[in-house]
C-alpha positions in Angstrom: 178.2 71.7 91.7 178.3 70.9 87.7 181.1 70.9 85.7 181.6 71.2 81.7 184.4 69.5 80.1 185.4 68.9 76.3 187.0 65.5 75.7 187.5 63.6 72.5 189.7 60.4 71.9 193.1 60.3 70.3 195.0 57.0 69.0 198.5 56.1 69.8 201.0 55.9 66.7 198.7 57.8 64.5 197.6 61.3 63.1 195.0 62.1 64.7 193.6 65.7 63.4 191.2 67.4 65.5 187.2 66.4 64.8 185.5 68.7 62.5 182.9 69.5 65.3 185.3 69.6 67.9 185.2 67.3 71.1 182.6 66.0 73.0 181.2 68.1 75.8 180.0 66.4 79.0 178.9 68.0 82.3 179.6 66.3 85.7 178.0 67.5 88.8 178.8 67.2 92.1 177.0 67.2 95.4 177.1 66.2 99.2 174.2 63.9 98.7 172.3 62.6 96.3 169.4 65.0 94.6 166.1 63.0 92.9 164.7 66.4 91.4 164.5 70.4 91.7 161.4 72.4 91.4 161.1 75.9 91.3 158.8 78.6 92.7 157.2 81.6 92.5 155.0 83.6 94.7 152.5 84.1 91.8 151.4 82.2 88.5 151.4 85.3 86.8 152.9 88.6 85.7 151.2 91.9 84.7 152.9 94.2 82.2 152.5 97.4 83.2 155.9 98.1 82.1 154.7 99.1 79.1 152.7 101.6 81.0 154.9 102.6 83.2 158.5 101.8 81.3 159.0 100.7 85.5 160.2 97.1 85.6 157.7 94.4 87.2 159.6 91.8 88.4 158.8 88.1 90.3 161.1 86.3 92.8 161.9 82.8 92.0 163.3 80.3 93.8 164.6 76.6 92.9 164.4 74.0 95.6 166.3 70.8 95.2 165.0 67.4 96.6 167.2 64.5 98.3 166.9 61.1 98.9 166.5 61.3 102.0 164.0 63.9 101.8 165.8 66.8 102.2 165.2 70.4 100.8 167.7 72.6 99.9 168.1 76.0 98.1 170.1 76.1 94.8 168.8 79.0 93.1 172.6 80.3 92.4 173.4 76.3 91.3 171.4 76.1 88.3 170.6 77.6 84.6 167.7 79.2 83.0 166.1 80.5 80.2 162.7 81.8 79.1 161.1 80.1 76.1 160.3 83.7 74.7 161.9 86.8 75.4 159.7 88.8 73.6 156.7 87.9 76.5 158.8 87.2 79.7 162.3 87.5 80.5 164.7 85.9 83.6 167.8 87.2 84.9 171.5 85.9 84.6 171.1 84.2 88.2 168.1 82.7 87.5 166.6 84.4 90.5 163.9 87.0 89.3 161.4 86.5 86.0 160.9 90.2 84.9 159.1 92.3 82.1 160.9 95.9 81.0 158.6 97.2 78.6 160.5 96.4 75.5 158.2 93.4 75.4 156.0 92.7 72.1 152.8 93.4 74.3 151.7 90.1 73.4 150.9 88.1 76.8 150.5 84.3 77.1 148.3 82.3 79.3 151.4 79.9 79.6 155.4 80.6 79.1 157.5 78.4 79.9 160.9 78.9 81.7 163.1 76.2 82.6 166.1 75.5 85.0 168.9 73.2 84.9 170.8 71.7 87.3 172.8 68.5 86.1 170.1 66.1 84.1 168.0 67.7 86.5 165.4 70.0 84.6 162.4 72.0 86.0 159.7 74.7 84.4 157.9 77.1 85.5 154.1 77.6 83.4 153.8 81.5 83.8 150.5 83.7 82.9 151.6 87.0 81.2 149.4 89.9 80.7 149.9 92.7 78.9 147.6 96.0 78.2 145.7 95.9 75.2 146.3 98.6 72.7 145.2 101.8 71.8 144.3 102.4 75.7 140.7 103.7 76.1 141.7 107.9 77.0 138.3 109.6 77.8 137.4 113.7 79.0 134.6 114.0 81.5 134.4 117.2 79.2 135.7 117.0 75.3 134.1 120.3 74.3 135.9 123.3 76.7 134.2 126.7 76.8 134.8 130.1 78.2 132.8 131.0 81.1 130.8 134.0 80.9 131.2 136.6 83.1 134.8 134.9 84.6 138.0 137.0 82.7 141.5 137.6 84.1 144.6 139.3 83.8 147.8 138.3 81.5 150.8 139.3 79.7 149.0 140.2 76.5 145.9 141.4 78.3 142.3 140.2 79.2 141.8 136.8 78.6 138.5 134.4 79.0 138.7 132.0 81.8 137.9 128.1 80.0 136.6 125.2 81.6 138.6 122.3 83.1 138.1 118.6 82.3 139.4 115.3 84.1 141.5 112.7 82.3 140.6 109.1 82.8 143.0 105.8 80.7 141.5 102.9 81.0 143.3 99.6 80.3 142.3 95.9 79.2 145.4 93.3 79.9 144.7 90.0 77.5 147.0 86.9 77.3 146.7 84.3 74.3 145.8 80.9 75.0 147.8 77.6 73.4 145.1 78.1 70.2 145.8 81.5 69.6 142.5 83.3 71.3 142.5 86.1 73.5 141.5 85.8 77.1 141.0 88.7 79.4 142.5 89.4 82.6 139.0 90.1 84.4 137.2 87.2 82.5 135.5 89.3 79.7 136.1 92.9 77.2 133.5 94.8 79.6 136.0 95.1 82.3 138.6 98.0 82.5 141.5 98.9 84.8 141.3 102.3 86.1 145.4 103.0 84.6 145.4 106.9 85.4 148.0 106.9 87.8 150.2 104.7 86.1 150.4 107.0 83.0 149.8 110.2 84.4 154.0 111.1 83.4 153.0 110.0 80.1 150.2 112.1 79.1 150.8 114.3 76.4 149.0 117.5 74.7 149.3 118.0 70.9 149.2 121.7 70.8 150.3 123.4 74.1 148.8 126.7 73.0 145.2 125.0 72.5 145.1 123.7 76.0 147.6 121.9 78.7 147.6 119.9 81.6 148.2 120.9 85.3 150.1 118.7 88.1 146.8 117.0 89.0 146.6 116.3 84.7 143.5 118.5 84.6 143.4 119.7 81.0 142.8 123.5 80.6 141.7 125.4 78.1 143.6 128.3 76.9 142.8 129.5 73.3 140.1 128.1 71.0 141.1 125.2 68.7 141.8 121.6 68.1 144.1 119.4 69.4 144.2 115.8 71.4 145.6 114.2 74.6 148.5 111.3 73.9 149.3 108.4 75.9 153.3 107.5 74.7 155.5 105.0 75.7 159.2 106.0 76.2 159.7 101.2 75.6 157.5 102.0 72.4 158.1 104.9 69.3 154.3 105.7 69.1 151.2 106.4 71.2 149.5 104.1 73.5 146.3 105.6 73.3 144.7 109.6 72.3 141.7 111.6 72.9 140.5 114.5 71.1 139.5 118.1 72.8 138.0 121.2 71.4 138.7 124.9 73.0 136.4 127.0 71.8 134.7 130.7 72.6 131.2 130.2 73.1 130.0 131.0 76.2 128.9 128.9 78.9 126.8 130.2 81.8 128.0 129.3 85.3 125.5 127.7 88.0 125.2 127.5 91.7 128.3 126.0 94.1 127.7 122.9 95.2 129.4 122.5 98.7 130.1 118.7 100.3 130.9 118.5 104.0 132.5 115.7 104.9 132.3 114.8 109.0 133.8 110.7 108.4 134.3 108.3 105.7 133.1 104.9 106.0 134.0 101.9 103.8 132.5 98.4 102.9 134.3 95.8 101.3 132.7 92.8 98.9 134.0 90.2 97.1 132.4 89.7 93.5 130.4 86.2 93.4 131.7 85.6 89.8 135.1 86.7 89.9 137.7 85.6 92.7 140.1 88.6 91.3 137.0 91.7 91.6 136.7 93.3 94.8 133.9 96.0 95.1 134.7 99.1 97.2 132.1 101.4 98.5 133.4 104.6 100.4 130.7 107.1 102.0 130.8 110.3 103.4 129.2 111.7 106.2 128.3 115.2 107.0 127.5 114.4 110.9 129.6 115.8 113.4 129.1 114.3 116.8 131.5 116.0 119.3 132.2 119.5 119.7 135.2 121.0 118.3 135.1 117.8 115.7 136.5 119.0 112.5 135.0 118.8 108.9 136.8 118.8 105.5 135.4 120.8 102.6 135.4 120.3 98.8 133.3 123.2 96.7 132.3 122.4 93.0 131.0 124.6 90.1 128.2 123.5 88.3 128.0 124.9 85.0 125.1 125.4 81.8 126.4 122.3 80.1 124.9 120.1 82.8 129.2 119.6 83.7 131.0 120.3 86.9 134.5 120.6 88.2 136.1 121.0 91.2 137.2 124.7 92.3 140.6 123.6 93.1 141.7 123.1 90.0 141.3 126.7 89.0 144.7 128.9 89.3 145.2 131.1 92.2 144.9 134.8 91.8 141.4 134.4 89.5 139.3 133.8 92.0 137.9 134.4 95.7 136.2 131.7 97.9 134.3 133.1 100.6 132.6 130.6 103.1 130.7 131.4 105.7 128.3 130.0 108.7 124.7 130.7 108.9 125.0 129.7 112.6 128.0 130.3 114.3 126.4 128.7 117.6 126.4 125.3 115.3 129.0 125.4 113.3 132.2 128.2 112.6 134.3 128.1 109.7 138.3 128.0 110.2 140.4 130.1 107.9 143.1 128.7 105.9 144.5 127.3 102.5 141.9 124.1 103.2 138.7 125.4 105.1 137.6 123.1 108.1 134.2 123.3 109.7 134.3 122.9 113.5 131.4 121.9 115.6 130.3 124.6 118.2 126.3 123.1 119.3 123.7 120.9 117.9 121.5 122.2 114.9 121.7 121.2 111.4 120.7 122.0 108.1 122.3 124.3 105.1 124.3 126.3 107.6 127.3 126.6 105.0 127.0 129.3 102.6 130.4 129.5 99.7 130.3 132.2 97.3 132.8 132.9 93.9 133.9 136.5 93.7 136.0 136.4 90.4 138.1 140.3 89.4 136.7 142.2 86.0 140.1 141.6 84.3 142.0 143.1 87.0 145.6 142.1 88.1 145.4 140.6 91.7 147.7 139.8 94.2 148.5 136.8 96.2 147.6 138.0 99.7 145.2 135.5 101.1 143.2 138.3 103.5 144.5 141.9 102.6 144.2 141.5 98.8 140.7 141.0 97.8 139.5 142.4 101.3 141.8 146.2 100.4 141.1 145.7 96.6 141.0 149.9 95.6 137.9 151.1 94.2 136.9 150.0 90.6 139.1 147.2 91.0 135.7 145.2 89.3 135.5 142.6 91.6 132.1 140.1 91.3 130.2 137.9 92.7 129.8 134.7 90.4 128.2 131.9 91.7 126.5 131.0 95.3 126.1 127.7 97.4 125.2 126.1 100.6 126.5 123.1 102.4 124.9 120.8 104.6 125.8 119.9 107.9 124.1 118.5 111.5 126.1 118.5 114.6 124.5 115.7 117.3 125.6 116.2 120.6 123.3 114.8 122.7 123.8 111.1 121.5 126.7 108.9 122.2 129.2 108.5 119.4 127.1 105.6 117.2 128.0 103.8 114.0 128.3 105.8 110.8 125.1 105.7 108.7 123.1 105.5 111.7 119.4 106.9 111.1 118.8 110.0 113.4 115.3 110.4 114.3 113.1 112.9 116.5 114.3 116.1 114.4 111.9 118.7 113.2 112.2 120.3 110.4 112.4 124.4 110.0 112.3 126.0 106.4 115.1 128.3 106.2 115.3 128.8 102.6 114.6 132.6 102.8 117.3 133.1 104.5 119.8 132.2 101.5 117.6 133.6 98.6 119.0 136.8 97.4 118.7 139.1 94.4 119.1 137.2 90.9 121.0 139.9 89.4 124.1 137.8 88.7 126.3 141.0 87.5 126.1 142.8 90.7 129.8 143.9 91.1 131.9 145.4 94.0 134.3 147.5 94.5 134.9 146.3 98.0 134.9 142.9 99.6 134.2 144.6 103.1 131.3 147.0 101.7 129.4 144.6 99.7 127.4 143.3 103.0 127.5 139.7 101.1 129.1 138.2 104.5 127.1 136.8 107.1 128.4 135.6 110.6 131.8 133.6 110.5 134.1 134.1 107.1 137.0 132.7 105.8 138.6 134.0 102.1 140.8 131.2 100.5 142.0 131.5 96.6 142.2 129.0 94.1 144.7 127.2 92.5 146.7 127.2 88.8 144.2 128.3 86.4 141.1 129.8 85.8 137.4 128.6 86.4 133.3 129.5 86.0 130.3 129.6 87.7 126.9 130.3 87.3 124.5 133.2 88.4 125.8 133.6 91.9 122.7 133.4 93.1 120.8 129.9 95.2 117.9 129.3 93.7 115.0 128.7 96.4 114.5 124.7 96.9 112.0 123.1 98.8 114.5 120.6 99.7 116.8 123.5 102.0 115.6 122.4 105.2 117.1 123.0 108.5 117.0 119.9 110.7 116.8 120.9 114.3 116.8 118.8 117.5 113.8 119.4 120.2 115.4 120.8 123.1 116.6 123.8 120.6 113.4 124.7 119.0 113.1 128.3 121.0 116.7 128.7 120.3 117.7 130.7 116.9 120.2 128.9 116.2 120.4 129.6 112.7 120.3 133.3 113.3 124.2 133.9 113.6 125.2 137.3 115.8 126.7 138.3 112.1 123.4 138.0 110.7 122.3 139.8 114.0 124.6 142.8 113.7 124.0 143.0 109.8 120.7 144.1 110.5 121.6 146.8 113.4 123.9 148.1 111.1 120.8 148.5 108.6 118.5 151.1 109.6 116.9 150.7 106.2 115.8 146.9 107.5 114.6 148.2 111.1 112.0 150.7 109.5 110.9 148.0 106.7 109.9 145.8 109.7 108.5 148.8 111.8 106.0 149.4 108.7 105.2 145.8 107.9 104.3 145.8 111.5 101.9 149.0 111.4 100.4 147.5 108.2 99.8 143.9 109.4 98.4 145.9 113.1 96.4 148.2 111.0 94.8 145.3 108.8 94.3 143.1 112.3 92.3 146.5 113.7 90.2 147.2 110.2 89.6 143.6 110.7 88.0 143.4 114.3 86.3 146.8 113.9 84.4 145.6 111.0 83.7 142.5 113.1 82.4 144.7 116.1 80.0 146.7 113.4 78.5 143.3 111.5 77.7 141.7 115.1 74.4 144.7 116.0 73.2 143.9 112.9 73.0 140.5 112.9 71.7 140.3 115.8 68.8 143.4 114.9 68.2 141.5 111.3 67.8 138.3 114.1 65.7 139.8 115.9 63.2 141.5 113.3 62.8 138.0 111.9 61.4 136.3 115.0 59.0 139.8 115.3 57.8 139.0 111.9 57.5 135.4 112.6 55.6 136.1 116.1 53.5 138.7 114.4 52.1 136.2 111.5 51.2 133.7 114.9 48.9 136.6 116.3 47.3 137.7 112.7 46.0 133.7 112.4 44.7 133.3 116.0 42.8 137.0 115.7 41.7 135.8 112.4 40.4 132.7 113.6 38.3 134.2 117.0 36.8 137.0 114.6 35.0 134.2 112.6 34.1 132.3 115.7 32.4 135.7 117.3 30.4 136.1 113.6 29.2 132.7 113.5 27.8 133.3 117.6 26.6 136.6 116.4 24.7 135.1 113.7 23.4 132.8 116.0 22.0 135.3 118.3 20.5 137.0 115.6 18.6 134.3 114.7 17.4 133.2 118.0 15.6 137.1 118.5 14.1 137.0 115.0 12.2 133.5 115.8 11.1 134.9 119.6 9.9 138.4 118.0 7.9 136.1 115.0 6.4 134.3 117.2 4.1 137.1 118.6 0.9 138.6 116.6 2.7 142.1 116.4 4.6 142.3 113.1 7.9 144.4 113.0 9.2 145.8 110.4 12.7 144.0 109.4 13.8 147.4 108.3 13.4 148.5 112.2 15.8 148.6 114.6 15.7 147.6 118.0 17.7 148.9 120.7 19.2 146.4 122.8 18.6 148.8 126.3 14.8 148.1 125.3 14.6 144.7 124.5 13.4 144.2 128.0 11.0 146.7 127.7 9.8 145.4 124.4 9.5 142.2 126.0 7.5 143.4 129.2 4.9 145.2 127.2 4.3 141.7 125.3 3.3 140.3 128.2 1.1 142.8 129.6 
């Protein structure tokens, strides 16, 4: 224990009037035993102001420890006095127990404040690292120009209105502290390095001109008429902005795309520490679209992609603008469960782009908030579109035990099933009833959006390449990805049955012309065949024939010859102009020798 006490000295017999600085002022402490020094301490070395942020407190627990003689360590926290060696950077409460920042801080940090406690002659400091956010905070859009969406209108107070885009806020903070020279030093060791601050200002953000746009809950900023304004970060410590953004509305068009629908089965996370900062941990989170047991449930998250190469998440347009219709291309794989937030549950093995999500949006038409019985009892001419189309992609593994996420599957073969989602690229197609419009196929589930408005593109899925349907082996004969929807749908269509009956008397007709035309080319191929070798054989005969018809002349010759030297070689002379029968050559002969 310490006590103060004012003393000064007085003389006997004399006047003594009272010192112009008044007495002396000495302390005396007390204690049990005898105390060689006090230390304090602190969970951390350092403080972050986010109070400026936040105007929330951020506060750090001290205690002081005294030291005896003998070794001893006792708490005397409540024993001594403190103070900060600048209040405009850190501050310390009246009983010395917590070091604190409110907000009303300069929002100059230091690398090393000092605060000291007394107990006695006894001192001891504290060397404390303060950060504070560097200002103006970095406030970007992941969309600073909002359009209208063509084609997407609904119903207000003063009439039809166009439906604008949405864009995401993002604040990004630096915190710096100043060194003993004066320079800056950064929290995460260098300028390049930003603190995602979002949430901590999200009840801070601010729009300049409500009637331009606004923010929602979620502080998506939404278009509603065409103009200029900007997006504020304020401070309710500070009397100015922390940081701003400008945002245009305007009423140009933009043409909505396809639905892009992400299944997600399991999340899996990996943790690593960054080699050059102790402070940076990297975070990697992925999603799966596996199931692997049946009845295993599967989230889903549906995004509009739009003309401007932008996208943004369905939610985030207002409920009552829009209808989103999912359904399963194979309800023996996968069936979709109705509700405010869609599931997918596994029913058999089979995979591929079995999830098919389309946008109906009302042609400026009041709606009501009835989740089945308004869109699906909507009364004739009540507009209603289609907007934009999408698949998901999902596999269900059965077989296999429950492995690792990120596991490669192999053995699957691979069935294009891309005709199946390719329809008519008419995008303005319209309906006047959500039951009669035969867009749904097998299972169904209707849910509606959110608090504002939203756009998509040409309804339509544009025929990829890349839609493939994985399926396992031992369901190759199975048509799993022909749902009993799908199945029905084409009973119901007598239209369809006779299109395949002709296609099928066409393609028999065409196989028939085909083999007939066969049947007559085979006889004459084989009689053109067959004349050939005739002609070939024939030309063999002509050159023997040829060849004996000048042998017989040549022995003819030589007969010839042999009778004229016999008959020349008698005294009778024949004429050469006579002619001798052959019958009386012997007689001829016989009279020569008589």
């Amino acid at each position: 224990m310490t006590v103060s006490a004012s003393w000064r000295v007085e003389y006997s017999g004399r006047k003594n009037p009272p010192p112009p600085h008044g007495g002396v002022v000495s302390s005396f402490s007390f204690t049990d035993r005898e105390i060689v020094g006090i230390s304090p301490i602190t969970e951390s070395g350092m403080i972050i102001n986010t109070a400026i942020l936040t105007s929330e407190p951020v506060s750090l627990p001290v205690i002081v420890l005294a030291v005896g003689h003998d070794g001893k360590v006792s708490d005397i926290t409540t024993a001594v006095k403190c103070q900060s060696s600048n209040d405009d950077i850190v501050k310390v409460s009246s009983d010395c127990s917590t070091l604190f920042v409110d907000g009303s801080e300069s929002g100059v940090g230091s690398t090393c404040v000092g605060v000291e406690f007394l107990l006695g002659t006894l001192s001891g400091s504290l060397c404390l690292s303060v950060w504070a956010p560097v200002v103006p905070l970095r406030v970007s859009l992941s969309d600073n120009e909002l359009s209208a969406i063509e084609g997407w209108n609904h119903y207000t107070e003063n009439g039809c209105s166009p439906v604008y885009q949405r864009s995401t806020v993002q604040v990004l903070a630096q915190f710096s502290a100043q060194g003993g020279q004066g320079q800056l030093t950064y929290l995460l060791g260098s300028s390049d390095w930003f603190v995602d601050a979002t949430e901590m200002v999200r009840n801070w953000l601010r729009v300049e001109n409500p009637r331009v746009a606004v923010l929602d809950k979620q502080s998506n900023l939404i278009g509603l008429h065409p103009g200029k304004t900007s997006v504020h970060v304020i401070s309710n410590q500070w009397d100015g902005v922390l940081g701003s953004c400008d945002v245009i509305v305007t009423s140009e068009h933009v043409t909505p795309g396809d639905l892009s629908v992400q299944v997600v089965g399991g999340l899996g996370m990996s943790i690593n520490a960054s080699p050059a900062h102790p402070a940076v941990v990297t975070a990697t989170v992925t999603a799966y679209n596996i199931l692997y047991q049946r009845g295993q449930e599967a989230s889903i998250s549906v995004w509009l992609q739009f003309s401007d190469d932008s996208a943004t998440l369905l939610s985030t347009f207002s409920r009552g603008t829009f209808a989103l219709r999912l359904s399963s291309l194979a309800e023996t794989v996968v069936a979709v469960m109705p509700g405010p937030s869609p599931r997918v549950v596994a029913q058999g093995e089979g995979g591929g782009p079995l999830l098919k999500a389309e946008l109906l949006v009302t042609t400026c038409k009041p709606m009501t908030n009835s989740v089945d019985g308004d869109l699906a009892n909507s009364k004739e001419g009540s507009g209603t579109k289609r907007l934009a189309k999408g698949s998901g992609w999902i596999r269900v593994n059965l077989d296999s035990d429950l492995r690792p996420m990120g596991s490669e599957e192999a053995d699957f073969e691979l069935l294009d099933i891309s005709d199946m989602l390719v329809e008519s690229s008419d995008r303005d197609v319209k309906y006047s009833n959500f039951l009669d419009n035969d867009i749904l196929i097998g299972n169904v589930t209707t849910v509606k959006g959110d608090d504002y408005y939203d756009k998509a593109g040409d309804g339509m899925i544009a025929r990829n390449d890349l839609e493939r349907a994985v399926l396992t082996p031992n369901h190759e004969e199975s048509a799993v990805f022909f749902s009993p929807g799908l199945e029905r749908e084409r009973e119901e269509k007598p239209e369809g049955t006779e299109l395949g009956v002709g296609v099928g008397a066409v393609l028999s007709l065409l196989c028939l012309s085909v083999l007939l035309f066969l049947v007559k080319c085979l006889p004459c191929a084989l009689r053109v065949r067959r004349m050939r070798r005739k002609d070939m054989n024939m030309e063999g005969v002509e050159g023997v024939v040829k060849e004996e018809g000048e042998e017989g002349k040549e022995e003819e010759a030589e007969d010839v010859a042999e009778k004229i030297d016999k008959i020349t070689s008698y005294p009778r002379v024949i004429s050469l102009h006579e002619t001798i029968p052959e019958e009386k050559e012997g007689q001829s002969d016989q009279s020569i020798d008589h």
